[in-house]
N, C-alpha and C positions, 0 to 999 in steps of 0.2 A: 118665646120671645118676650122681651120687659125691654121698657122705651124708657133714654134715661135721656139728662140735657147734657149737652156738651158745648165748649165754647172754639168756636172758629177763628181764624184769622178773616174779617173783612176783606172783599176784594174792594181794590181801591187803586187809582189811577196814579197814586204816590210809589207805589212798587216797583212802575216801569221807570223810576229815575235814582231810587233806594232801597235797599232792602228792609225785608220790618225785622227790627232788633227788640231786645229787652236786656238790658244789663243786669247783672247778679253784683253792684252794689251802686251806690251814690256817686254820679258823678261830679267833677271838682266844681265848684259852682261860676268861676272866671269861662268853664267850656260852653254853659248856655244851652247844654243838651241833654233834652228830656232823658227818663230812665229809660225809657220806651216810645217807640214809634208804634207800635202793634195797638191797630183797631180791632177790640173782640166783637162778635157777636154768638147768641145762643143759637141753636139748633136741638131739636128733639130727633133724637138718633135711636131707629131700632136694634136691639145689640140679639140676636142669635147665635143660639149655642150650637155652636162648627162638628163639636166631636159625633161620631159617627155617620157624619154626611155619607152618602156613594161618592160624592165629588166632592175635593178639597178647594179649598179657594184659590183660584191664582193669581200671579204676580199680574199680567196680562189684563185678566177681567177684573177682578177686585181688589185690585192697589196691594195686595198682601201676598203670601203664604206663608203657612204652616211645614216647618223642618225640623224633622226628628234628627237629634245631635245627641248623640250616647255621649256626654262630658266624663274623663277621669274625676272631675269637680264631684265634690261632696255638697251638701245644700252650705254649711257654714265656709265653705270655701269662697261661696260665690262675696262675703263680705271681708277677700283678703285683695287690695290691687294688687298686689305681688302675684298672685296663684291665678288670679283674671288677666290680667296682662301677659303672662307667659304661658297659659297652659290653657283657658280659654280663649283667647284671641288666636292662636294656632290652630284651634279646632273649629272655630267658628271662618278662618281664614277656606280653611281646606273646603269646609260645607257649601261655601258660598262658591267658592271654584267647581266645583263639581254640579251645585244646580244650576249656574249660568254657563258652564265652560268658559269659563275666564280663563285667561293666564297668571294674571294677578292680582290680587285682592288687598287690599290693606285701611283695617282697623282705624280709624281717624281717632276716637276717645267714646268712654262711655261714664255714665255720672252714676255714680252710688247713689239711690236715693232710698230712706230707712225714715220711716211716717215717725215722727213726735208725737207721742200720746194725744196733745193737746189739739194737732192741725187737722182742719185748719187755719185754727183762732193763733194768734200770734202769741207767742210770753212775754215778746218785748224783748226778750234776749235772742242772739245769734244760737241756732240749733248747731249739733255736731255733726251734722251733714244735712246735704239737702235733702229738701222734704217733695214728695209725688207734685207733679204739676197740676194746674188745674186746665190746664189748655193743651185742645189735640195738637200736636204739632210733629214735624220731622228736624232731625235733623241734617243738616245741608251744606256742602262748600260749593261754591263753586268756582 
């Protein structure tokens, strides 16, 4: 086990009337609205290593599980939208029907993210994609 910090979403009484955002650029400045509503805080989170448990984690008790997905994807695959979009989302579609018995499943979006040598620290310039978050988060429609 190795305890590392992570940063939370605040619980905050602001939720039950909006939801917490964070925009991915500058808003127009006539709109008067921040980049972000999202209050962080830290937490020190123990992080244990899953492989080899008797018991795997579940959706049910521990917010997660672990699903083995035989991909036709190659690892350099996984950084084509083309090859993610039609041939992972299908199989990831199917995986997810089968552990919940669904009828139907469907894929909302998923974000490429490829670390910058430099990040955290900024260049000051726009990266060619996005970079790893630094906050737990999910994502969510509702």
């Amino acid at each position: 086990m190795l305890q590392a910090t992570a940063y939370f979403l605040k619980r905050d009484p602001l939720w039950n009337q909006e939801k917490p955002y964070t925009l991915r650029y500058q808003p127009a400045a006539d709109l008067h609205l921040p980049r972000t509503n999202a209050i962080r805080e830290t937490h020190v989170i123990d992080i244990h290593d899953i492989r080899g448990e008797d018991k795997p984690p579940e959706m049910d008790k521990q917010g997660f599980a672990v699903l083995q997905l035989q991909s036709q994807l190659e690892y350099v695959d996984y950084f084509d939208e083309a090859k993610v979009r039609q041939i992972y989302y299908a199989e990831l579609q199917s995986a997810l029907k089968d552990m919940f018995g669904a009828t139907w499943v469907h894929v909302l979006e998923h974000t490429l993210r490829q670390r910058h040598p430099e990040f955290p620290i900024s260049t000051g310039s726009d990266y060619n994609s996005y970079q790893p978050t630094l906050m737990a988060h999910i994502g969510s429609w509702i």
